[in-house]
C-alpha positions as CSV (number, residue, x, y, z in Angstrom):
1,X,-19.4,40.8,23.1
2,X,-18.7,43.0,25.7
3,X,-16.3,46.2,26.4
4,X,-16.0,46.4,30.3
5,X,-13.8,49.0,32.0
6,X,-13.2,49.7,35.9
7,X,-10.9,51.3,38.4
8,X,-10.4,54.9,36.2
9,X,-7.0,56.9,37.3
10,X,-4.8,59.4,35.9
11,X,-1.1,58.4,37.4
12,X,0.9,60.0,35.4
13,X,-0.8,63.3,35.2
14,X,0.7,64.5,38.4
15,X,4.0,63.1,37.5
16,X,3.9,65.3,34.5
17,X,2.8,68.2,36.7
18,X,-0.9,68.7,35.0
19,X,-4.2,69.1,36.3
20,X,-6.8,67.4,34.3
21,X,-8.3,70.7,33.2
22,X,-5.1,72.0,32.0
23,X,-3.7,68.6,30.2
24,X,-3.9,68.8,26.8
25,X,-5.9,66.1,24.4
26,X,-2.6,63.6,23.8
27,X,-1.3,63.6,27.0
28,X,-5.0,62.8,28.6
29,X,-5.8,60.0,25.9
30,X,-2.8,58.1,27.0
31,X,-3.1,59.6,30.6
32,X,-6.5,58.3,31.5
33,X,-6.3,54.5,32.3
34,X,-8.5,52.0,33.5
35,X,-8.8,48.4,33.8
36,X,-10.0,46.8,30.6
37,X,-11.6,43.7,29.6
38,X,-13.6,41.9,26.7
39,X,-16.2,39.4,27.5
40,X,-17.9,37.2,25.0
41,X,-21.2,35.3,26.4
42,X,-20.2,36.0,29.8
43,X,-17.1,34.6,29.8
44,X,-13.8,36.9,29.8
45,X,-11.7,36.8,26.4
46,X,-8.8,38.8,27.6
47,X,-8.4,41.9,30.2
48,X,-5.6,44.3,30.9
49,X,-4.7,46.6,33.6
50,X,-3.7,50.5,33.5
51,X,-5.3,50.3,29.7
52,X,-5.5,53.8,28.1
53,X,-9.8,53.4,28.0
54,X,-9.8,57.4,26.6
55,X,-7.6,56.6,23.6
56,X,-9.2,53.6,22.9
57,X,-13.1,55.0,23.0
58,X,-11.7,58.1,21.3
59,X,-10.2,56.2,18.0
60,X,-13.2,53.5,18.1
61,X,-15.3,56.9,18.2
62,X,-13.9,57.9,14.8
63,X,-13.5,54.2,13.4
64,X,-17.3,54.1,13.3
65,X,-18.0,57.1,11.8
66,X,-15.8,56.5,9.0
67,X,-17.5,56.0,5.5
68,X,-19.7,52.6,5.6
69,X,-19.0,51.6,2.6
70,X,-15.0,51.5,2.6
71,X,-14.7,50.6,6.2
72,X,-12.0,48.3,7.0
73,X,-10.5,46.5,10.7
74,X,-9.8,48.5,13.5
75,X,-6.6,48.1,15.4
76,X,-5.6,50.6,18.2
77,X,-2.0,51.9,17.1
78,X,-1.8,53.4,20.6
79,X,1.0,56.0,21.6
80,X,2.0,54.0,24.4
81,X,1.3,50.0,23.2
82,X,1.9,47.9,20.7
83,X,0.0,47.7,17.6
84,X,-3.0,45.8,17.4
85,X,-3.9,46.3,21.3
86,X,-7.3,46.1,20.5
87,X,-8.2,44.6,16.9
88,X,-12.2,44.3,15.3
89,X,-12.1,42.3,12.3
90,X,-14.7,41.5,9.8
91,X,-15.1,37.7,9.1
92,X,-18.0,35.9,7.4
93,X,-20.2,36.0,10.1
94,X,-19.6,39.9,11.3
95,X,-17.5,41.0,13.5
96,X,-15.1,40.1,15.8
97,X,-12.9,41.5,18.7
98,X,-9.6,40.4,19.7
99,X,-5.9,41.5,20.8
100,X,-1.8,41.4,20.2
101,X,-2.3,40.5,24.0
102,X,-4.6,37.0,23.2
103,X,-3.1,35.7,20.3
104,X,-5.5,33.8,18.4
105,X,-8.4,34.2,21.1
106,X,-11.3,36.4,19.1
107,X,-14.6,37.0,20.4
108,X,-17.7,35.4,18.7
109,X,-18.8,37.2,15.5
110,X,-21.5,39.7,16.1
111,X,-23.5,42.0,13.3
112,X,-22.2,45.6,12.7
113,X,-25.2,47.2,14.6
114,X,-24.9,45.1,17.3
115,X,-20.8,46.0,17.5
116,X,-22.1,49.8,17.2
117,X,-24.5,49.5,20.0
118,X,-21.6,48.0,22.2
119,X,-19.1,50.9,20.9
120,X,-21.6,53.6,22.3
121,X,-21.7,51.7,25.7
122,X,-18.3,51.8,26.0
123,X,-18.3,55.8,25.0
124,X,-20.8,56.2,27.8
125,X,-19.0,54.0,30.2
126,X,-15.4,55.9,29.6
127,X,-17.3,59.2,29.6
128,X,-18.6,58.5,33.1
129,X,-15.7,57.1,34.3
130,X,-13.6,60.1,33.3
131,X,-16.3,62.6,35.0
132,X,-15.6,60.5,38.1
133,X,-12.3,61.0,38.3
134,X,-12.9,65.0,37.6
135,X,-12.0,64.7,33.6
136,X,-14.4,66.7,31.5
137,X,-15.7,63.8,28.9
138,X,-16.3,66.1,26.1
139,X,-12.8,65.2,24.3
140,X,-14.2,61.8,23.6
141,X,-16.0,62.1,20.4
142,X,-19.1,59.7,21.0
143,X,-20.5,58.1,18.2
């Protein structure tokens, strides 16, 4: 399983007459987009376009430091999308990664360290990402 993003932008930052360095915290997590897919064994499971990447690596960020022991499924409740954008569920076999946007379509079940691993990729890819488009990273709270 596989978190891949591409093609970082800010469109609506100028719209809302902001520099990055001046934007505050909500309007860059919904601000900073990027084209967004999951892959599973090299195949893709589902991508989307303009996805907010920041608010998305920023709420997985905190997901996986929550308590162990009482952790439940993520599902990105995102400002700007639906519920359930992106979902990770547990099932008998780990975990697995799906979305409101692939009804039904899940990724493979993978172990929690291996789903932690692929988190902190992600963190690192968004966090480069935003530093390329001249976004100080540091308001994405890595794992």
């Amino acid at each position: 399983m596989r978190f891949v993003c591409r093609n970082f932008g800010l469109s609506d930052l100028a719209r809302r007459g902001l520099t990055a360095q001046e934007a505050p915290l909500a309007v860059l997590l919904l601000d900073v987009e990027a084209e967004l897919s999951v892959w599973d064994r090299g195949r893709p499971v589902w991508s989307e376009e303009a996805f907010p990447v920041a608010e998305l690596a920023y709420h997985l960020a905190r997901w996986v430091r929550g308590p162990a022991g009482g952790r439940g499924d993520f599902g990105l409740d995102s400002a700007q999308a639906e519920s359930g954008l992106v979902r990770v569920v547990g099932c008998d076999g780990g975990w697995r990664v799906g979305s409101v946007l692939a009804p039904g379509v899940w990724t493979s079940p993978v172990g929690w360290d291996v789903l932690v691993a692929e988190i902190e990729r992600f963190d690192r890819s968004v966090r480069e990402g935003l530093a390329a488009v001249g976004v100080d990273p540091a308001f994405v709270l890595g794992p």
